[in-house]
VEXTORMAR-578200 format. One record per residue: residue number from 1; residue in three letters; x, z, y of N, C-alpha, C, CB in turn. Coordinates in steps of 0.05 Angstrom, whole numbers, plus 5000, padded with zeros to 4 digits. Last residue first. Glycine has a CB too. Layout:
N
<site k="NUM" r="ALA" n_px="X" n_pz="Z" n_py="Y" ca_px="X" ca_pz="Z" ca_py="Y" c_px="X" c_pz="Z" c_py="Y" cb_px="X" cb_pz="Z" cb_py="Y"/>
...
This chain:
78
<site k="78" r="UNK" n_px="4283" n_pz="4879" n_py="7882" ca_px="4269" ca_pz="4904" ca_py="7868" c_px="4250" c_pz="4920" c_py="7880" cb_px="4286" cb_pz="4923" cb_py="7861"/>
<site k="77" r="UNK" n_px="4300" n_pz="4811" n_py="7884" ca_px="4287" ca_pz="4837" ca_py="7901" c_px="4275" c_pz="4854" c_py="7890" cb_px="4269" cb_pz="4833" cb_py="7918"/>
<site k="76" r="UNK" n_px="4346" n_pz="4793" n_py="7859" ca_px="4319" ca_pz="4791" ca_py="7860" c_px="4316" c_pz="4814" c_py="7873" cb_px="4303" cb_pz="4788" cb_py="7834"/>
<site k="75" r="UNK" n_px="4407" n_pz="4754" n_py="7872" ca_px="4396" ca_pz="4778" ca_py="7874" c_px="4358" c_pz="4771" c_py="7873" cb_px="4409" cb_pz="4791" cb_py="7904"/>
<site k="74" r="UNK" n_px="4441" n_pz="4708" n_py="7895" ca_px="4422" ca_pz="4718" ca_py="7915" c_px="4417" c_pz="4746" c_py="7909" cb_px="4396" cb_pz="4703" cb_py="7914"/>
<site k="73" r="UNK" n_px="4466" n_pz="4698" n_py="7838" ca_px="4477" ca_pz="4702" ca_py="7861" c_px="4468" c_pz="4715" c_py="7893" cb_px="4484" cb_pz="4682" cb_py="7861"/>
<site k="72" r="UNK" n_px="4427" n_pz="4691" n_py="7802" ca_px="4441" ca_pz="4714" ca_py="7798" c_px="4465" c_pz="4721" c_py="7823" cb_px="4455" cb_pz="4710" cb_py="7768"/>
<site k="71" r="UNK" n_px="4380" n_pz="4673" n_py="7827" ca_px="4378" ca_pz="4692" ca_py="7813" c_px="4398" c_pz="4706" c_py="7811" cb_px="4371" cb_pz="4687" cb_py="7795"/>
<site k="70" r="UNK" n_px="4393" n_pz="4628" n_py="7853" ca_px="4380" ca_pz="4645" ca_py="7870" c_px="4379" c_pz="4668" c_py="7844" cb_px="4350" cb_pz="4632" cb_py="7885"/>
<site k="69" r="UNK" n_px="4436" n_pz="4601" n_py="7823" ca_px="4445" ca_pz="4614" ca_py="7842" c_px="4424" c_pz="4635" c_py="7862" cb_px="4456" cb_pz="4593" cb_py="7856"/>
<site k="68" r="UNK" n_px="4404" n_pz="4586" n_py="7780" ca_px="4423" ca_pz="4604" ca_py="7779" c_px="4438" c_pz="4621" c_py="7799" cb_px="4438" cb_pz="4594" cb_py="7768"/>
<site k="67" r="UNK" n_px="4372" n_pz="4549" n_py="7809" ca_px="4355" ca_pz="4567" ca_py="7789" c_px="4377" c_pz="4589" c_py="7790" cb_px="4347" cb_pz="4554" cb_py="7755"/>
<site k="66" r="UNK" n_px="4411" n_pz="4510" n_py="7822" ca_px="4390" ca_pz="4525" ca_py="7841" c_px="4384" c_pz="4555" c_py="7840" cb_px="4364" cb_pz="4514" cb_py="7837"/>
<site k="65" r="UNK" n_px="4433" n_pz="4494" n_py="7770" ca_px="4453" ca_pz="4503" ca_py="7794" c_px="4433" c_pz="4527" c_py="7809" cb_px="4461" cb_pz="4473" cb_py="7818"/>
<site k="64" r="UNK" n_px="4381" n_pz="4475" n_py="7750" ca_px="4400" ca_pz="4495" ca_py="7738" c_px="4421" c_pz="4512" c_py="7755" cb_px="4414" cb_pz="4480" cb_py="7719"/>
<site k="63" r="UNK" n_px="4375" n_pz="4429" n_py="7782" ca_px="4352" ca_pz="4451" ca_py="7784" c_px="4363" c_pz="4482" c_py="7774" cb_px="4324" cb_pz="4440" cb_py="7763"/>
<site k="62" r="UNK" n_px="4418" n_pz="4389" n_py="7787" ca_px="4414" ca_pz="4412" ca_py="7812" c_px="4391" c_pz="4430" c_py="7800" cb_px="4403" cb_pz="4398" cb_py="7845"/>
<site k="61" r="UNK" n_px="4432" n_pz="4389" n_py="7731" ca_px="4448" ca_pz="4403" ca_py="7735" c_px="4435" c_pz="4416" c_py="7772" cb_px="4478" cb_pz="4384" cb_py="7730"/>
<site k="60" r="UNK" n_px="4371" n_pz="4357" n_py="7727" ca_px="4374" ca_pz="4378" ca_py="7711" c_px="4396" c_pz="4399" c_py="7716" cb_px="4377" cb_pz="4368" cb_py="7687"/>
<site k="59" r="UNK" n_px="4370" n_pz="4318" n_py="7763" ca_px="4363" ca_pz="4338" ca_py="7761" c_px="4371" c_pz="4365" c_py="7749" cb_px="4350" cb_pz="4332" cb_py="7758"/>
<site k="58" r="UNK" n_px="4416" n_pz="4283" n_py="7739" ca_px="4428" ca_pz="4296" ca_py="7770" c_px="4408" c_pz="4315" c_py="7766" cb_px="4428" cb_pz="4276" cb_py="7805"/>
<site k="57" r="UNK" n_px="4397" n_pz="4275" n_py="7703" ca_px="4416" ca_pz="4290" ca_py="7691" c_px="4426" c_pz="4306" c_py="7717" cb_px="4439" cb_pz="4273" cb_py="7675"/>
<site k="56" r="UNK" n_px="4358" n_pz="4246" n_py="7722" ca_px="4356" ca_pz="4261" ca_py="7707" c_px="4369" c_pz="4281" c_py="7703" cb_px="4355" cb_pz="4252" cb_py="7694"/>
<site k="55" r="UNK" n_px="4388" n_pz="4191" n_py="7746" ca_px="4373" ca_pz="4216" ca_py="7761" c_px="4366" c_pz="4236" c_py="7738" cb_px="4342" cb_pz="4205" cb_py="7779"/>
<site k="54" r="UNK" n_px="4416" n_pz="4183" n_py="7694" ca_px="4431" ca_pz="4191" ca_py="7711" c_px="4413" c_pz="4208" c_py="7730" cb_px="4446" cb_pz="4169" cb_py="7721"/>
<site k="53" r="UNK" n_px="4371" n_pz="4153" n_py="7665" ca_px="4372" ca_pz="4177" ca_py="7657" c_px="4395" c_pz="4192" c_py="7679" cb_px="4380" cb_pz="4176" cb_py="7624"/>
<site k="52" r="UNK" n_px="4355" n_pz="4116" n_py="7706" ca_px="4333" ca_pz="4127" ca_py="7706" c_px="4341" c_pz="4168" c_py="7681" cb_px="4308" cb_pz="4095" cb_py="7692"/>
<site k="51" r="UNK" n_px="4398" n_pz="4086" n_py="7711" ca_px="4394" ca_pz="4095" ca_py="7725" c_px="4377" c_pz="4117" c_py="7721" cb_px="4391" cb_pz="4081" cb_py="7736"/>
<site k="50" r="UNK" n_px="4400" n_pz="4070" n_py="7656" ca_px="4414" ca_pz="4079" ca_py="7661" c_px="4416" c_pz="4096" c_py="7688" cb_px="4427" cb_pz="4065" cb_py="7656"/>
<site k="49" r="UNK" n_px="4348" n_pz="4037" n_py="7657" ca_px="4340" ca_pz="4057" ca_py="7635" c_px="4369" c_pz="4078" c_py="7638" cb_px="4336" cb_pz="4041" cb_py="7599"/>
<site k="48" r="UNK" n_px="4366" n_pz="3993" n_py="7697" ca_px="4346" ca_pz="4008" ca_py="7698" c_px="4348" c_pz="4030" c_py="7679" cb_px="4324" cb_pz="3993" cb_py="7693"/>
<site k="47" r="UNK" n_px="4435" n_pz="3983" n_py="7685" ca_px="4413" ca_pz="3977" ca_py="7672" c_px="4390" c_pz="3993" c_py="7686" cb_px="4416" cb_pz="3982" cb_py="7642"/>
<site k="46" r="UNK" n_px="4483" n_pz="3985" n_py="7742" ca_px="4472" ca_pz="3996" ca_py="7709" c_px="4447" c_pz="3981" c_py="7708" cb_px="4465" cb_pz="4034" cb_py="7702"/>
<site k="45" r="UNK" n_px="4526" n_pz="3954" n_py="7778" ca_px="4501" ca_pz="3940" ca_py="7764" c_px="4499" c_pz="3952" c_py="7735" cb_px="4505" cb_pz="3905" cb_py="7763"/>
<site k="44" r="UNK" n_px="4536" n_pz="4000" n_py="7830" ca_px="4545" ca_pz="3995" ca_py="7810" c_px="4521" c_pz="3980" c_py="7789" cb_px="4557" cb_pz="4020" cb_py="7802"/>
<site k="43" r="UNK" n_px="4516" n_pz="4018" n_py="7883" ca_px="4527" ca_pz="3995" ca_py="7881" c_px="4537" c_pz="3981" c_py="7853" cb_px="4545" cb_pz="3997" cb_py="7898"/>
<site k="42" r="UNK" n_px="4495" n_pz="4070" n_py="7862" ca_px="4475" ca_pz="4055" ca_py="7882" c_px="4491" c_pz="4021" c_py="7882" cb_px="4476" cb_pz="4073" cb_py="7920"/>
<site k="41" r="UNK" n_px="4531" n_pz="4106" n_py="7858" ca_px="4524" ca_pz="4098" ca_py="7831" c_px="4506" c_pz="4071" c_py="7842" cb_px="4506" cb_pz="4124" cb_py="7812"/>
<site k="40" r="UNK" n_px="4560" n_pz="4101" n_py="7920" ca_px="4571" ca_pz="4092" ca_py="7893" c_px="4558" c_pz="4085" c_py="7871" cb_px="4584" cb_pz="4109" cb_py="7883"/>
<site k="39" r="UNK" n_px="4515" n_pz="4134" n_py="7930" ca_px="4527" ca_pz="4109" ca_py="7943" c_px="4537" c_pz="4092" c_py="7921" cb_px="4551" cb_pz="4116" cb_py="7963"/>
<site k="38" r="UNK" n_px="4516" n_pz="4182" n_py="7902" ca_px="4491" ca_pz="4166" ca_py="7903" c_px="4498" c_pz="4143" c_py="7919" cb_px="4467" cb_pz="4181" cb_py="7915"/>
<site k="37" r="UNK" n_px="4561" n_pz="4199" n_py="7918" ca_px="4563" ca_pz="4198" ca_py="7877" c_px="4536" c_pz="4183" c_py="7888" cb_px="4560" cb_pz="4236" cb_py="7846"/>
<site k="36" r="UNK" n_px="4569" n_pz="4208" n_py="7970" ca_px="4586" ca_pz="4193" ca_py="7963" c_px="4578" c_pz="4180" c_py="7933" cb_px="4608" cb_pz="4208" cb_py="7966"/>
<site k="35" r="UNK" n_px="4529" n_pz="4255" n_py="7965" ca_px="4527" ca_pz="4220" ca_py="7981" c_px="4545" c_pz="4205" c_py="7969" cb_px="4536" cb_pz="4216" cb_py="8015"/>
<site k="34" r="UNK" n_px="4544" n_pz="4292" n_py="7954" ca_px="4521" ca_pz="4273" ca_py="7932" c_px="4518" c_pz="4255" c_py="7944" cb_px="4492" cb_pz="4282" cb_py="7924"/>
<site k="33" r="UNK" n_px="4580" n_pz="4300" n_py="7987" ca_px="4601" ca_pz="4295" ca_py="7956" c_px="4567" c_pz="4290" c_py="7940" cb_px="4630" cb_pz="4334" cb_py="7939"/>
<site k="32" r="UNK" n_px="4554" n_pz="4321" n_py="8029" ca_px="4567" ca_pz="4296" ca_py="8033" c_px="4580" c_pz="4288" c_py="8002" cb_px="4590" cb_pz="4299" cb_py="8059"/>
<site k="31" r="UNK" n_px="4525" n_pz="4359" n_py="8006" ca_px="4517" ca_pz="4338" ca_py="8004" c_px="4530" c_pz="4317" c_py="8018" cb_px="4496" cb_pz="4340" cb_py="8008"/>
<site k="30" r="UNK" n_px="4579" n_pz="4395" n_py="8001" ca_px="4557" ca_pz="4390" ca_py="7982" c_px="4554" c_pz="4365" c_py="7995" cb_px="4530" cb_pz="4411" cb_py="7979"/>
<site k="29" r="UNK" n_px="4587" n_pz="4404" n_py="8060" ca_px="4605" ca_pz="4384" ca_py="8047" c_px="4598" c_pz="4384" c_py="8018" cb_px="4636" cb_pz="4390" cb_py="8051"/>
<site k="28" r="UNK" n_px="4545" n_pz="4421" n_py="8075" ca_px="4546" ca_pz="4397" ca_py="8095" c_px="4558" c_pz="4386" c_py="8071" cb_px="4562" cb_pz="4397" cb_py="8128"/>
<site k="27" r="UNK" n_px="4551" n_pz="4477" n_py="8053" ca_px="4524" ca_pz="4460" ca_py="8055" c_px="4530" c_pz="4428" c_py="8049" cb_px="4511" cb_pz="4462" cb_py="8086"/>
<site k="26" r="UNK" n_px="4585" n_pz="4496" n_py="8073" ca_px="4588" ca_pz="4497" ca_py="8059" c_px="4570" c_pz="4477" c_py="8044" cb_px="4591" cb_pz="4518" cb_py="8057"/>
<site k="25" r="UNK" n_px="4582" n_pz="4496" n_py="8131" ca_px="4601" ca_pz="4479" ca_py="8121" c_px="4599" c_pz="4475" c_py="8098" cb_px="4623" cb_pz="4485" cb_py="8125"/>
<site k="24" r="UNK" n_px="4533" n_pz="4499" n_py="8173" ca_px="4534" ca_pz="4506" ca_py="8144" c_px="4550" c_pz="4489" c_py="8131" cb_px="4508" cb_pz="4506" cb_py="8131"/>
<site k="23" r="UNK" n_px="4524" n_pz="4477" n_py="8225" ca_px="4547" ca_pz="4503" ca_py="8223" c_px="4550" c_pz="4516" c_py="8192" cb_px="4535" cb_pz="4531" cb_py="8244"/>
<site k="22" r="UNK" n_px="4483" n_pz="4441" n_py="8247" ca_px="4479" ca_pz="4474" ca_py="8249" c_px="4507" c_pz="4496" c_py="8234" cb_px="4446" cb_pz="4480" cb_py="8227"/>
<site k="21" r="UNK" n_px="4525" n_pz="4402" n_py="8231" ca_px="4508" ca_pz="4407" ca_py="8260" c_px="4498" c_pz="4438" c_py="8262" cb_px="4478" cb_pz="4386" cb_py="8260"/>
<site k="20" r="UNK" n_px="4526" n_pz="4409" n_py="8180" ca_px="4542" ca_pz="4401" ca_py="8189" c_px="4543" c_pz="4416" c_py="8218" cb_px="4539" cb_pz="4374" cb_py="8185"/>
<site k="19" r="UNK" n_px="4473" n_pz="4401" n_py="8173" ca_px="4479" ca_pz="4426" ca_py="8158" c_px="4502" c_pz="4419" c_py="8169" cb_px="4474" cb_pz="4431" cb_py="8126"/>
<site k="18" r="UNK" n_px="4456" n_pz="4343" n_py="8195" ca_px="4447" ca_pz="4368" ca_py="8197" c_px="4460" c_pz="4394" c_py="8200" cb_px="4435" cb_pz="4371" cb_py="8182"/>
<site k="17" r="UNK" n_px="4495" n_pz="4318" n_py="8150" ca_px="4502" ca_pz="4318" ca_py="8180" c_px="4486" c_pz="4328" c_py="8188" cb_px="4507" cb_pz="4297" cb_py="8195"/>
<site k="16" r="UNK" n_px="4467" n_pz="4325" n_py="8099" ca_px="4487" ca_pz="4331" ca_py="8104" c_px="4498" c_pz="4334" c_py="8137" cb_px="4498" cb_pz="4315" cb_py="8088"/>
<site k="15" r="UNK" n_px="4416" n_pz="4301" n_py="8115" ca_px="4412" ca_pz="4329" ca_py="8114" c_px="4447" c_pz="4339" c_py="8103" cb_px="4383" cb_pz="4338" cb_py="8089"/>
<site k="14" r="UNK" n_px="4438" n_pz="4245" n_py="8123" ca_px="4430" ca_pz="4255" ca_py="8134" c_px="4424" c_pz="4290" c_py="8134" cb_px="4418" cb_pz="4239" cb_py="8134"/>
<site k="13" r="UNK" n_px="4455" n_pz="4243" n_py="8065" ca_px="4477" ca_pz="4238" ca_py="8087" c_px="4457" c_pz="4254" c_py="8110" cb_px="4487" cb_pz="4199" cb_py="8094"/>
<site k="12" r="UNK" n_px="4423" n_pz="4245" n_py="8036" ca_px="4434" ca_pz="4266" ca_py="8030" c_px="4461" c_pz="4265" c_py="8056" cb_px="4442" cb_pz="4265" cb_py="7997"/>
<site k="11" r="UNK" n_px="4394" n_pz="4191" n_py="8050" ca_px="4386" ca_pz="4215" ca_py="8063" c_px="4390" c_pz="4242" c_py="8057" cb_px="4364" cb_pz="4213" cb_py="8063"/>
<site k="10" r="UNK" n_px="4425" n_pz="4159" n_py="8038" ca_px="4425" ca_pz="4160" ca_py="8055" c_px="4411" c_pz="4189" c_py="8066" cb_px="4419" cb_pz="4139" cb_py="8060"/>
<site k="9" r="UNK" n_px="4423" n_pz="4163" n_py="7974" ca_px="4449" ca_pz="4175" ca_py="7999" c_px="4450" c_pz="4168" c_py="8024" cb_px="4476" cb_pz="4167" cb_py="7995"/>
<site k="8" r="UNK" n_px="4380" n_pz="4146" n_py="7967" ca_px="4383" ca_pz="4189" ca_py="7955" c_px="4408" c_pz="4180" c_py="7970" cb_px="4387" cb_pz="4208" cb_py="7908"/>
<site k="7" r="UNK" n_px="4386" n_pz="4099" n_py="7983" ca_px="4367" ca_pz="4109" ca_py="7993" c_px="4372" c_pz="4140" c_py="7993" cb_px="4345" cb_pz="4099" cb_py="7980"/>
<site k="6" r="UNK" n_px="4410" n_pz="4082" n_py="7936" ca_px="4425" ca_pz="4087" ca_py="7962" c_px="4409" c_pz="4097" c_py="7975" cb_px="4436" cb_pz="4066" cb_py="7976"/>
<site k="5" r="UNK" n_px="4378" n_pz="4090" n_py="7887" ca_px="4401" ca_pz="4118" ca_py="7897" c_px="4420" c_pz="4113" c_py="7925" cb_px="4428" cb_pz="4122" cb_py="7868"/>
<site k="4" r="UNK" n_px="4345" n_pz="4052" n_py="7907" ca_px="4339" ca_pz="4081" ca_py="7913" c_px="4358" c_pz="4103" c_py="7912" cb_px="4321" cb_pz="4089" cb_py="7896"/>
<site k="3" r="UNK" n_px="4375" n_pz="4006" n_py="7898" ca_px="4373" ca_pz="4003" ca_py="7917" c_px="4362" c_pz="4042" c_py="7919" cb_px="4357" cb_pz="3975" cb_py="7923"/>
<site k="2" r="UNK" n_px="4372" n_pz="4006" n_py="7839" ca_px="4395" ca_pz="4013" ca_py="7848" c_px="4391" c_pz="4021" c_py="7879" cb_px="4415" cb_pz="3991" cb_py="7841"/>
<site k="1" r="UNK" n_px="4322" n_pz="3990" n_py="7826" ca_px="4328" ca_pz="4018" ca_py="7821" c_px="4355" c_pz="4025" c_py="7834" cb_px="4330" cb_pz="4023" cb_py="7791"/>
């Protein structure tokens, strides 16, 4: 299990240096700061059942983040 959150930073690294590349600073340096927290949690010896609630919790704050920012920051279309 540990080995997959290096995996979630490698490839938050990658769509970080993208967004980097196309000029979305704001973007780039997000997911360079979930790389770094999915590297890190990736080398640390939790338990399976620790890992498994940490992705969780990473969901729950990006779906909420998401959810909030296309609604009240984007705007809905009237």
């Amino acid at each position: 299990m540990a080995r997959m959150f290096r995996v979630l930073g490698f490839f938050t690294l990658i769509i970080g240096l993208m967004a980097f590349a196309g000029d979305l600073t704001e973007m780039a340096l997000l997911f360079f700061m979930q790389t770094a927290f999915f590297v890190l949690f990736g080398y640390l010896k939790f338990t399976e059942r620790t890992y498994i609630l940490l992705f969780w919790g990473y969901m729950i704050v990006a779906f909420t983040g998401f959810s909030y920012w296309t609604i009240f920051k984007m705007g809905l279309p009237l």
